[in-house]
C-alpha positions as a Markdown table, in Angstrom:
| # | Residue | x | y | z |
|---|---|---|---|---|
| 1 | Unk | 0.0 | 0.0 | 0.0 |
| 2 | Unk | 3.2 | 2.2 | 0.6 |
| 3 | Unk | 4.5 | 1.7 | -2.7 |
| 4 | Unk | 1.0 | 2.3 | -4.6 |
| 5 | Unk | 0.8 | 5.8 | -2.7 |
| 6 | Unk | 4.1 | 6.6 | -3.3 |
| 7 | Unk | 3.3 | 6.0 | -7.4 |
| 8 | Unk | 0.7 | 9.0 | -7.2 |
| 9 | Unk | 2.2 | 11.0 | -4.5 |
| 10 | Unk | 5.4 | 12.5 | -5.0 |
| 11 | Unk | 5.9 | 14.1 | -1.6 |
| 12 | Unk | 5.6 | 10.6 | -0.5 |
| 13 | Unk | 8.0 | 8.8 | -2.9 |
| 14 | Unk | 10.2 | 11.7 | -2.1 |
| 15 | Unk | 10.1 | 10.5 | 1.6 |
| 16 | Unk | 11.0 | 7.6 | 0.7 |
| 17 | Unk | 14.1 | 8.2 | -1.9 |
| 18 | Unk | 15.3 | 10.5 | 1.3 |
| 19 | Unk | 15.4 | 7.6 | 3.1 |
| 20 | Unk | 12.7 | 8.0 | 5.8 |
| 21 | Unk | 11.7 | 5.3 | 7.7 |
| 22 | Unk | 7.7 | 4.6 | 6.6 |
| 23 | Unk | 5.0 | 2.9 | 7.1 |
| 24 | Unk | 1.1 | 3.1 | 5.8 |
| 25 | Unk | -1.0 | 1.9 | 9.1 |
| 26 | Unk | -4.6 | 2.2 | 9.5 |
| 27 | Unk | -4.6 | 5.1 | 7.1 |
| 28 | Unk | -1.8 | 7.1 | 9.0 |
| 29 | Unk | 1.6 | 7.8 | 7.4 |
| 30 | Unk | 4.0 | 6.5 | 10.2 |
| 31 | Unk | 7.4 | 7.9 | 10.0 |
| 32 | Unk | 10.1 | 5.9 | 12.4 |
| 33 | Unk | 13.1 | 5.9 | 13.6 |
| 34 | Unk | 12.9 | 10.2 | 14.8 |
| 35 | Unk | 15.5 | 10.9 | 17.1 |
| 36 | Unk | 15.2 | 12.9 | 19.8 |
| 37 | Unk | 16.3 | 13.8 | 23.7 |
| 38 | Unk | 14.9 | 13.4 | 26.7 |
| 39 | Unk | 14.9 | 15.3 | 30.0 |
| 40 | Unk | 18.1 | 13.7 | 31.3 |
| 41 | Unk | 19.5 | 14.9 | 27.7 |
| 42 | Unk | 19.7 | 10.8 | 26.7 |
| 43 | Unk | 19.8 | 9.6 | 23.2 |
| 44 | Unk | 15.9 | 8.2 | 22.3 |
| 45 | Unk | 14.2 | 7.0 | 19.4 |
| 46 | Unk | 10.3 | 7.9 | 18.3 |
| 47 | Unk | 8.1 | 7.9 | 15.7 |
| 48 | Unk | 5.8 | 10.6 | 14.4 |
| 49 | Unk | 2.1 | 9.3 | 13.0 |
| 50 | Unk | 0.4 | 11.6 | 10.9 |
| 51 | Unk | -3.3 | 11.5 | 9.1 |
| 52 | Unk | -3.9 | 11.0 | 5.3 |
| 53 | Unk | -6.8 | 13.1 | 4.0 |
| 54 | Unk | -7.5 | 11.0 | 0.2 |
| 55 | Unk | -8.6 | 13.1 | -2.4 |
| 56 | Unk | -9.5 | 11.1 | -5.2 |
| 57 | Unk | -8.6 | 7.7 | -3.8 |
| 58 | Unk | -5.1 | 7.6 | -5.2 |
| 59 | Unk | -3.9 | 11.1 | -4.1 |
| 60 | Unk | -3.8 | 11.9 | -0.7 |
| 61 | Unk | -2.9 | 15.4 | 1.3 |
| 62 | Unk | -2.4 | 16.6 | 5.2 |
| 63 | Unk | -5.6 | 16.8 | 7.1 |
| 64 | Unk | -3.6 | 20.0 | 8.6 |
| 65 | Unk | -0.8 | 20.7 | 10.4 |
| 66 | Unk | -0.7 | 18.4 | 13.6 |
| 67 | Unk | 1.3 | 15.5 | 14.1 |
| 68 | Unk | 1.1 | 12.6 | 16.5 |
| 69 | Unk | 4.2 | 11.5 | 18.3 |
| 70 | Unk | 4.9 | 8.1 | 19.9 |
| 71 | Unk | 7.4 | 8.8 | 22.5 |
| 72 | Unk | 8.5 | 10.9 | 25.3 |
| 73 | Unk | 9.0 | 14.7 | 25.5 |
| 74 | Unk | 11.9 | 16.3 | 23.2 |
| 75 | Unk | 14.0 | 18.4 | 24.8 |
| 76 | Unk | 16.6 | 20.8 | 23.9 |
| 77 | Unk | 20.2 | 20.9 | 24.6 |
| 78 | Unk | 19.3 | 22.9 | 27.7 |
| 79 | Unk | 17.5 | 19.9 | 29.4 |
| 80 | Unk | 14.2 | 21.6 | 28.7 |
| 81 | Unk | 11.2 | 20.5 | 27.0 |
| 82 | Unk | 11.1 | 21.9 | 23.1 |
| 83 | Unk | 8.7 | 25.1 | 23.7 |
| 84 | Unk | 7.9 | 25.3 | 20.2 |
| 85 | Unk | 5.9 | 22.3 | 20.0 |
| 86 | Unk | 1.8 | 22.7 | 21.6 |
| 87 | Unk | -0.3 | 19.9 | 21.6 |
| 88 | Unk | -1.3 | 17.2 | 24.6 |
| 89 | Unk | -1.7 | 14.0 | 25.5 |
| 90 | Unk | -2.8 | 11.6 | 22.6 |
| 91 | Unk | -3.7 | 7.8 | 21.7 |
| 92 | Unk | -3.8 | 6.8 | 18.3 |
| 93 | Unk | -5.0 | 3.0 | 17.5 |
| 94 | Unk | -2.8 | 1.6 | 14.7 |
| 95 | Unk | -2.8 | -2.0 | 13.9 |
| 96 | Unk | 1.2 | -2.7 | 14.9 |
| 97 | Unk | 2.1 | -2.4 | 18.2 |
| 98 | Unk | 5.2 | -1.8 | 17.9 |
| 99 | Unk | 4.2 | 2.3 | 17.4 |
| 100 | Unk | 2.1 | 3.6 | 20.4 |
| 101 | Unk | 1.1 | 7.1 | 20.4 |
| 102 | Unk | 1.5 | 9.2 | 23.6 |
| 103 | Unk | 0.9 | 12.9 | 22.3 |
| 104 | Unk | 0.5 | 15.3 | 19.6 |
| 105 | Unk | 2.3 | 18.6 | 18.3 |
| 106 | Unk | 1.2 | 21.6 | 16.8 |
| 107 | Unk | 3.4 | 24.1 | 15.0 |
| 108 | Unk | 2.3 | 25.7 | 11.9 |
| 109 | Unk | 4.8 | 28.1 | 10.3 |
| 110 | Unk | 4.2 | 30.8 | 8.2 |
| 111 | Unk | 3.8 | 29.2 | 4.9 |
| 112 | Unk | 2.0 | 26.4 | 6.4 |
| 113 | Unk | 2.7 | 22.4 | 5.4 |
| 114 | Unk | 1.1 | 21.8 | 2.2 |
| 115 | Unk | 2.4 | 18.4 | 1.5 |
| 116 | Unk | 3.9 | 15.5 | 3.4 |
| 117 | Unk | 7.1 | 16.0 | 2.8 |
| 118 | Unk | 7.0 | 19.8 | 4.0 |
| 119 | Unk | 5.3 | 18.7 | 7.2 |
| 120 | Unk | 7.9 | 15.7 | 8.1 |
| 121 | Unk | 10.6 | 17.5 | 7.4 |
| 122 | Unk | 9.4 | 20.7 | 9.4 |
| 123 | Unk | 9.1 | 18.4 | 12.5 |
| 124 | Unk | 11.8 | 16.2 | 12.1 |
| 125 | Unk | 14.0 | 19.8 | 12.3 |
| 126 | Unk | 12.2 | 20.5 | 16.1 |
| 127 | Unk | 11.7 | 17.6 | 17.4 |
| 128 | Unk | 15.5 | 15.8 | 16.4 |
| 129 | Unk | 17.6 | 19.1 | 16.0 |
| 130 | Unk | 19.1 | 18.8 | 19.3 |
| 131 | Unk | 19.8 | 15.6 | 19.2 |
| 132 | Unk | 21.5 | 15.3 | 15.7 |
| 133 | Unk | 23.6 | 17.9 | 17.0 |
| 134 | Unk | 24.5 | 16.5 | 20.5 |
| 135 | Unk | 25.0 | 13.0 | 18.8 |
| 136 | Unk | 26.0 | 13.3 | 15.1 |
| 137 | Unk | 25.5 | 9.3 | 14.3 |
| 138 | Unk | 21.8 | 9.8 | 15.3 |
| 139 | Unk | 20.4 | 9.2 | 11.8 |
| 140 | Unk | 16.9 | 9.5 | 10.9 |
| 141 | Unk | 17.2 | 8.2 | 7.4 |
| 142 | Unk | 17.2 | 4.8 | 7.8 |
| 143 | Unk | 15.3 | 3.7 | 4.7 |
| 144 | Unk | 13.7 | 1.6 | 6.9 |
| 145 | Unk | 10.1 | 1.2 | 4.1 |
| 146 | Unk | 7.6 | -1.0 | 5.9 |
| 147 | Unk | 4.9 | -1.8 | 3.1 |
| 148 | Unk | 2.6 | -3.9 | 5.0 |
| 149 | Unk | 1.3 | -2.7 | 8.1 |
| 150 | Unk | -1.8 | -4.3 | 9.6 |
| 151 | Unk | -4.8 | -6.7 | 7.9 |
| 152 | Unk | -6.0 | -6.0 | 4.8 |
| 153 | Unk | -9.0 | -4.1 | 4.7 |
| 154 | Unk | -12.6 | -4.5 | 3.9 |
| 155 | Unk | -12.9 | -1.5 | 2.2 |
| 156 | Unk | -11.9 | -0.8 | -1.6 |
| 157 | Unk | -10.9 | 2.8 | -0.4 |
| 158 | Unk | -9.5 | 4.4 | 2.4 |
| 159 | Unk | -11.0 | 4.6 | 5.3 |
| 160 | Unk | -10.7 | 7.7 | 5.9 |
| 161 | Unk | -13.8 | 8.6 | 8.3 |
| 162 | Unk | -12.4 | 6.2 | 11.2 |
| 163 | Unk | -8.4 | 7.4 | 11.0 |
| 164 | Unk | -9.8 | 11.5 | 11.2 |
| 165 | Unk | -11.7 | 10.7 | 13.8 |
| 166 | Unk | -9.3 | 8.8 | 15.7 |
| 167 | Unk | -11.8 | 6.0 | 16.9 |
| 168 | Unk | -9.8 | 3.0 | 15.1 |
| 169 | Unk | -10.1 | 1.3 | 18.4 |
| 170 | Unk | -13.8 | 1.2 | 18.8 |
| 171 | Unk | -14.3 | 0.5 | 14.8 |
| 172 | Unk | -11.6 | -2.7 | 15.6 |
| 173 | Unk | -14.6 | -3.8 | 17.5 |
| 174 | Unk | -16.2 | -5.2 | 14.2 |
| 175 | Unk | -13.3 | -6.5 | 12.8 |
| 176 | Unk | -14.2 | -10.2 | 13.7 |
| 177 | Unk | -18.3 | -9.7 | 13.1 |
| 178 | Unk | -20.0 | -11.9 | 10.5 |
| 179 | Unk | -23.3 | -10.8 | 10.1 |
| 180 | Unk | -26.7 | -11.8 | 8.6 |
| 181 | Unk | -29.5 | -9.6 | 7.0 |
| 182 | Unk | -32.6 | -11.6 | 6.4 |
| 183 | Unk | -34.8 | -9.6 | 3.8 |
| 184 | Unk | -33.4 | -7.1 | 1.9 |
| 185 | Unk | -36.7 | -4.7 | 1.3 |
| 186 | Unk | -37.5 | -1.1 | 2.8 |
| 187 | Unk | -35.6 | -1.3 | 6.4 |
| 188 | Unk | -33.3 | -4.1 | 5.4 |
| 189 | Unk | -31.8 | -2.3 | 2.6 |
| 190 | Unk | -31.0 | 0.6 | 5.4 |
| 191 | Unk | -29.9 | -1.9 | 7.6 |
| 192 | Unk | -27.1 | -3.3 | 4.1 |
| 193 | Unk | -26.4 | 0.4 | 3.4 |
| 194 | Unk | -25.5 | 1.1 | 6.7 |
| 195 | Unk | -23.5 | -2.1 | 7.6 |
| 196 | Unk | -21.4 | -1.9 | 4.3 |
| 197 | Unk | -19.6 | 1.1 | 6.0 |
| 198 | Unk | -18.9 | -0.7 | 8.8 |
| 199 | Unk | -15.8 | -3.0 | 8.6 |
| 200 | Unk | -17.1 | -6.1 | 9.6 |
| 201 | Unk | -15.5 | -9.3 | 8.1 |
| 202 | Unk | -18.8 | -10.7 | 6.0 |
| 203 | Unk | -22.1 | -9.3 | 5.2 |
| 204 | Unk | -24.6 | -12.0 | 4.0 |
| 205 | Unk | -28.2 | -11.1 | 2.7 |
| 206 | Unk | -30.7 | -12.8 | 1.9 |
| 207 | Unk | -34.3 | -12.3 | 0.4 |
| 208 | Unk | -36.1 | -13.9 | -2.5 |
| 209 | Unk | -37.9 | -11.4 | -4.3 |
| 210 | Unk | -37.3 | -9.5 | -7.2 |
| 211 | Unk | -36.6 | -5.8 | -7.2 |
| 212 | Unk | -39.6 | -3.5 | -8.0 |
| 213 | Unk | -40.2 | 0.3 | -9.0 |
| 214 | Unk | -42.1 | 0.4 | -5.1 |
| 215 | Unk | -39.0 | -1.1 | -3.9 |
| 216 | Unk | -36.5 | 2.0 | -5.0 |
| 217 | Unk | -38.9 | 4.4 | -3.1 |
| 218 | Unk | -38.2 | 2.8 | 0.5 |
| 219 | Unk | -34.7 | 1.7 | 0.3 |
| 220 | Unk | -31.3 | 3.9 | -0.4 |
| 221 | Unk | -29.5 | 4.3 | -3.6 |
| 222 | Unk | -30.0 | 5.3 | -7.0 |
| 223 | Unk | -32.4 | 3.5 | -9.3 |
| 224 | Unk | -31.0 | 1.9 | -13.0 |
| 225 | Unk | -34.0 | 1.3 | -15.0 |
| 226 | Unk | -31.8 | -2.2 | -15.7 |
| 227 | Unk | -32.1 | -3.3 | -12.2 |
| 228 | Unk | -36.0 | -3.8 | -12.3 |
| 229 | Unk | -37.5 | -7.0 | -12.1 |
| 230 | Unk | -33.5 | -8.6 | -11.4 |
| 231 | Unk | -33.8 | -10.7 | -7.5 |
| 232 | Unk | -32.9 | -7.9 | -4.7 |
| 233 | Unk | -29.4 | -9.4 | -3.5 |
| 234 | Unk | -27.9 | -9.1 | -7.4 |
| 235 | Unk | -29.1 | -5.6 | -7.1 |
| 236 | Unk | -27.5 | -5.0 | -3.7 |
| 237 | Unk | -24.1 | -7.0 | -4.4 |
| 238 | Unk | -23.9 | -4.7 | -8.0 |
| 239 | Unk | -24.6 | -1.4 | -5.7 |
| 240 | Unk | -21.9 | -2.3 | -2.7 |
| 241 | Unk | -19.3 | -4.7 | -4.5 |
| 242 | Unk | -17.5 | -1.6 | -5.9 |
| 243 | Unk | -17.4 | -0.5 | -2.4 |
| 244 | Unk | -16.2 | -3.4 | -0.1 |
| 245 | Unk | -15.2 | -7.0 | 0.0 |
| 246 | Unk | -16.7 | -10.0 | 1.8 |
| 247 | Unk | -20.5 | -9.0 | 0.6 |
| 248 | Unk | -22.4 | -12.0 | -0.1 |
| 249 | Unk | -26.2 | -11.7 | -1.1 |
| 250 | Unk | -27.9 | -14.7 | -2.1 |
| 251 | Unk | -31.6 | -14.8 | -3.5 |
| 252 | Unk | -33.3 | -16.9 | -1.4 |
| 253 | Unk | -35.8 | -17.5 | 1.4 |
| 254 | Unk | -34.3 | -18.8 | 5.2 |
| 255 | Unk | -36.3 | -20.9 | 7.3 |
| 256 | Unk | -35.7 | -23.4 | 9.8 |
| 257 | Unk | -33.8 | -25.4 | 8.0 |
| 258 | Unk | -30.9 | -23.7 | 6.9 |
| 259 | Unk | -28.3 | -24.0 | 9.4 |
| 260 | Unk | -25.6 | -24.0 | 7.0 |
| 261 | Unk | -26.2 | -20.8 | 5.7 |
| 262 | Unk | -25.3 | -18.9 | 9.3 |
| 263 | Unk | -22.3 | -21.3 | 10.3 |
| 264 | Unk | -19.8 | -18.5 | 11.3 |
| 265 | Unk | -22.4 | -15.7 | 11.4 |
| 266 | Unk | -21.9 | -13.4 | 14.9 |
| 267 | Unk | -25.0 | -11.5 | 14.7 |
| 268 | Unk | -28.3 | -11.4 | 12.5 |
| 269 | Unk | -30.6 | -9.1 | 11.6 |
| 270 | Unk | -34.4 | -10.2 | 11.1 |
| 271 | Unk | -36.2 | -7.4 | 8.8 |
| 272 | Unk | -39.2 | -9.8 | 6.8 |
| 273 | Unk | -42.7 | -8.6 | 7.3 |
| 274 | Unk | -44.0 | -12.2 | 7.1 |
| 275 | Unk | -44.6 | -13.3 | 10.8 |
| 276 | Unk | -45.0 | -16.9 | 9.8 |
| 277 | Unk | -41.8 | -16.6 | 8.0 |
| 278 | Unk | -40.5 | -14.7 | 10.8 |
| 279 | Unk | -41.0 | -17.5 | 13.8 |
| 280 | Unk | -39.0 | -20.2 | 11.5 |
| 281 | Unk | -36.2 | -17.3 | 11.5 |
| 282 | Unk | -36.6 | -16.7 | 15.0 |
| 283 | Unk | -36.4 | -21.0 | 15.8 |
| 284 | Unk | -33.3 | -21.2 | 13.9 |
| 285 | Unk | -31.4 | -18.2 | 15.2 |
| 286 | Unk | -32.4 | -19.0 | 18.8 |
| 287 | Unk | -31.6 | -22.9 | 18.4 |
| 288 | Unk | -28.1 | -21.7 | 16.9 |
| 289 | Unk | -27.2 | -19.2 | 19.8 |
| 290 | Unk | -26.9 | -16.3 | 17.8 |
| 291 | Unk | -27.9 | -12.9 | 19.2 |
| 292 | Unk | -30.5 | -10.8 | 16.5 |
| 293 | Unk | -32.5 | -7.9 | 16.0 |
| 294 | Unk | -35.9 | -7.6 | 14.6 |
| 295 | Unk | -37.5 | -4.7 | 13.1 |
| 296 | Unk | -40.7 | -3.8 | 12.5 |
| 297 | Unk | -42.9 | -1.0 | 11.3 |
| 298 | Unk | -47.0 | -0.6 | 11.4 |
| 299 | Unk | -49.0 | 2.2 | 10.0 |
| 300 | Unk | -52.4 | 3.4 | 9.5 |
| 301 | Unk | -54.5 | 6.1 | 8.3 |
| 302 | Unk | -55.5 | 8.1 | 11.3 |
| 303 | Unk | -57.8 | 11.3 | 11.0 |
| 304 | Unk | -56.4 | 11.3 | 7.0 |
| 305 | Unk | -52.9 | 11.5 | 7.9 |
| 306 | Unk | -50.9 | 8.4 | 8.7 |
| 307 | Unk | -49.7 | 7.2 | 12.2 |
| 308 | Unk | -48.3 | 4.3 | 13.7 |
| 309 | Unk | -45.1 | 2.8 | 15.2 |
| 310 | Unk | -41.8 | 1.4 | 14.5 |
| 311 | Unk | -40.1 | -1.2 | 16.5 |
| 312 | Unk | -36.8 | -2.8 | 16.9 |
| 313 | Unk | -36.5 | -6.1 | 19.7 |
| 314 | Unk | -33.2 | -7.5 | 20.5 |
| 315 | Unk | -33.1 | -10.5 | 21.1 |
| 316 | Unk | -29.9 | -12.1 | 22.8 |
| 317 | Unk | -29.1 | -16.1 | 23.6 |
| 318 | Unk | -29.7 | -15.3 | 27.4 |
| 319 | Unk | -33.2 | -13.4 | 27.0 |
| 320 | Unk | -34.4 | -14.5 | 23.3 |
| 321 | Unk | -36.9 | -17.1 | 24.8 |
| 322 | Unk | -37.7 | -15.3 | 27.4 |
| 323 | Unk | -38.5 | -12.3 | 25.0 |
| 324 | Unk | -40.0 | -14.3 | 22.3 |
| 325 | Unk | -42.8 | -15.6 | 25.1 |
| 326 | Unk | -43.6 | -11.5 | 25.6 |
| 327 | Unk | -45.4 | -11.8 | 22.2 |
| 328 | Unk | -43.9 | -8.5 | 21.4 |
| 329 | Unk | -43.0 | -9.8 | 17.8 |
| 330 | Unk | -45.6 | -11.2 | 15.0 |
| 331 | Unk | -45.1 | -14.8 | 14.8 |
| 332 | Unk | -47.9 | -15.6 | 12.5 |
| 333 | Unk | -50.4 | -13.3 | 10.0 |
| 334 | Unk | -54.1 | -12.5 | 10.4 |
| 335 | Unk | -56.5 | -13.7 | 7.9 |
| 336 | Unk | -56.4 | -12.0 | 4.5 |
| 337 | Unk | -52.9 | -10.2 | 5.2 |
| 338 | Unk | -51.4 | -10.5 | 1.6 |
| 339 | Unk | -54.8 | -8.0 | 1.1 |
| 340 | Unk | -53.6 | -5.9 | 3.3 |
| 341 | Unk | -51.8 | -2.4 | 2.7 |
| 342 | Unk | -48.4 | -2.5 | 3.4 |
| 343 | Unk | -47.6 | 0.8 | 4.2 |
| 344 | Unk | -43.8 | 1.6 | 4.2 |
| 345 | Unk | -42.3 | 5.0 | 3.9 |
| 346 | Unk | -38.4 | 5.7 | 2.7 |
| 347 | Unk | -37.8 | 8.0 | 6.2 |
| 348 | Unk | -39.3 | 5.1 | 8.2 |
| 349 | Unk | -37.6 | 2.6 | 7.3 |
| 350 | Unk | -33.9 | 4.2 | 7.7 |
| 351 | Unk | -35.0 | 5.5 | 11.2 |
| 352 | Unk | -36.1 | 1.5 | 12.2 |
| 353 | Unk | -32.5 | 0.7 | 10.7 |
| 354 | Unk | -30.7 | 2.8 | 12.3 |
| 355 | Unk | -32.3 | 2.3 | 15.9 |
| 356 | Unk | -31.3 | -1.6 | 15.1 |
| 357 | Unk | -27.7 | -0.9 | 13.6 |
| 358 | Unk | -27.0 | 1.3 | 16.7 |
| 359 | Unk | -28.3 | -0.9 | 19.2 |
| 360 | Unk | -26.1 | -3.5 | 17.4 |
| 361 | Unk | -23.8 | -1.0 | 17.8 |
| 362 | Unk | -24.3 | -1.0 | 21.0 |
| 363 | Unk | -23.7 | -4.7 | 21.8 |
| 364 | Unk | -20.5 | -4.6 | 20.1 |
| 365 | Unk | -19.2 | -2.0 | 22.6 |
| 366 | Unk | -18.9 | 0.6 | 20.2 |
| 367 | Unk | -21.4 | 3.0 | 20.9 |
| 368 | Unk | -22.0 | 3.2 | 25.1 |
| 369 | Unk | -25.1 | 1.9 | 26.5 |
| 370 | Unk | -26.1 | 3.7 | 29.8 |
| 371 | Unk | -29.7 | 1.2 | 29.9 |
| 372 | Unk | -29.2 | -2.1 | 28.1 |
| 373 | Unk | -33.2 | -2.8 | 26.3 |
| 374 | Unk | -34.9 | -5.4 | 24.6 |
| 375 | Unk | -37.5 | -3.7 | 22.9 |
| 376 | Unk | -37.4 | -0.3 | 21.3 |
| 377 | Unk | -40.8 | 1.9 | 20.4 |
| 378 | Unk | -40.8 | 4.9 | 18.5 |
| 379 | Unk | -44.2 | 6.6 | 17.9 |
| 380 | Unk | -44.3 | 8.8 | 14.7 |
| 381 | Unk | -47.0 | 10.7 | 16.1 |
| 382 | Unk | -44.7 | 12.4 | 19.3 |
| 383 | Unk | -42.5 | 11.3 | 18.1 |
| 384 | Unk | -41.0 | 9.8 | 21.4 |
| 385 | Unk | -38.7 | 6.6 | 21.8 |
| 386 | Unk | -40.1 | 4.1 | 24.6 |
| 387 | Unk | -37.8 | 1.5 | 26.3 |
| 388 | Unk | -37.8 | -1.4 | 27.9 |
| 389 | Unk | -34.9 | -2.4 | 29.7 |
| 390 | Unk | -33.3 | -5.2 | 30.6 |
| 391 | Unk | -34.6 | -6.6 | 33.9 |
């Protein structure tokens, strides 16, 4: 990944023919083997960490004019810290260890740091100046080039969103997560859109139905004439393939039966709006251990304008009997339901997602959870969220 960044970038290549020591990790440029003193005017080695900002998905820029800096405070030859240097206390999660953040440094000079090699070499000058000069064999061009740093990600592009906002820690969380989304309509296609952003491992979808004009109305993306009528998952995997690896739709319906189909799977998300079909679902997710989520949504007319509810119930290997016996969930349809009016609205059915995909969130540790709930009720007419916790 280096080497590919340094073949459109030529501040970086010219880091590297300097003879920098680099390293591409988690979307930070690393930059070891920065020499530096310490209080007791000792000889010590750190490494500064900076963040790439991608412009086109082969270019890349500074986000600004910080760096961060694993290791202890520089000091001058005087035996006192650098004052030129502001910053803090930092952490930084990048995926060697060998490179732990500690703090960060500000100092922006008149002309600013438009490119990476203006910005290393501005702080390799504060931060090692003293010590180059107090010990002249301290040599920060190693040519040390570490090209592979880390897993390889999910993502065909950088991700860019978790390394600016310095939470590579929490979105780690996911990093092992297989996870299921059974029918791919109005919430479920929220629910896809949402989780392909998210790096877990494997994504698998499933629903059997073709993809109609109604469908493109309640469910995100852009609509290609060519696209009608083809099953919903060959739709989806066309839309997100581009996107991410480890996507895998499959037109088809899941019912008891079909352990193989969730060996491996962490978490599953339910979103049909059959509740026969629903309560085989439920008996093979419960009988497999595997914590879920199911949505649900119900409207009416009310005084000419619509009203009505949306729901989300998690359901977890310790509770999901007892919360399947609350009869909160749909288990079976009324008489004459396929005559029914199934009224679904775009708005709706991204809220219900994203109530389930942060309560999933949630249980991964990623997102903090003051009152831990089984069953989530948002009224459109308050609109107010109720609650039930966790007894």
């Amino acid at each position: 990944m280096l080497f590919q960044l340094a073949n459109h970038n030529p501040d970086i290549q010219k880091l590297i023919d300097r003879g920098f020591a680099l390293r591409f990790d988690s979307n930070f440029l690393v930059v070891m083997d920065i020499p530096y003193l310490n209080a007791e005017g000792n000889l010590c080695w750190g490494a500064i960490v900076t963040v790439l900002k991608d412009i086109d998905g082969s270019r890349v820029e500074p986000v600004d004019h910080q760096i961060f800096f694993a290791g202890g405070v520089p000091h001058g030859l005087d035996g006192n810290p650098i004052p030129s240097l502001g910053g803090g206390a930092a952490e930084v999660t990048l995926a060697k260890s060998d490179v732990v953040v500690q703090r960060s440094f500000s100092n922006k000079p008149p002309g600013g740091l438009p490119d990476f090699y203006t910005k290393i070499e501005h702080y390799l000058s504060i931060v090692s100046g003293p010590a180059r000069h107090r010990y002249p064999e301290a040599d920060p061009f190693t040519f040390n080039v570490d090209d592979d740093a880390g897993p390889e990600s999910v993502f065909h592009f950088r991700d860019t969103l978790t390394s600016r906002a310095l939470i590579g820690d929490l979105a780690a969380k996911f990093a092992s997560e297989i996870v299921a989304v059974i029918g791919l309509g109005g919430t479920g296609a929220y629910v896809l859109d949402y989780l392909t952003k998210t790096n877990v491992v494997e994504i698998r979808g499933y629903d059997p139905k073709p993809f109609h004009v109604h469908n493109a109305f309640r469910s995100p993306g852009q609509l290609s004439a060519d696209e009608l009528g083809k099953p919903k998952p060959e739709v989806y995997q066309n839309r997100y393939q581009t996107f991410r690896k480890g996507l895998h739709l499959e037109a088809k319906a899941i019912e008891s039966n079909c352990e193989a189909d969730f060996a491996g799977v962490t978490f599953a998300f339910v979103c049909v709006d059959s509740g026969t079909a629903r309560a085989e679902i439920f008996d093979l997710l419960i009988r497999l251990g595997i914590p879920f989520i199911d949505v649900g949504m119900g409207l009416v007319r009310q005084n000419g304008a619509l009203a009505g509810m949306i729901r989300t119930t998690v359901l977890k290997p310790e509770n999901a009997e007892e919360v399947r016996a609350k009869q909160l969930v749909p288990l079976s349809d009324p008489p004459g339901h396929e005559y029914r009016a199934n009224i679904q609205i775009a708005e709706l059915n991204a809220m219900n997602a994203s109530i389930a995909v942060l309560a999933y969130k949630q249980h991964c540790g990623f997102y903090a959870q003051g009152l831990p709930a089984y069953n989530l009720l948002m009224n459109t007419t308050l609109p107010h969220l109720f609650v039930e916790p966790n007894a």
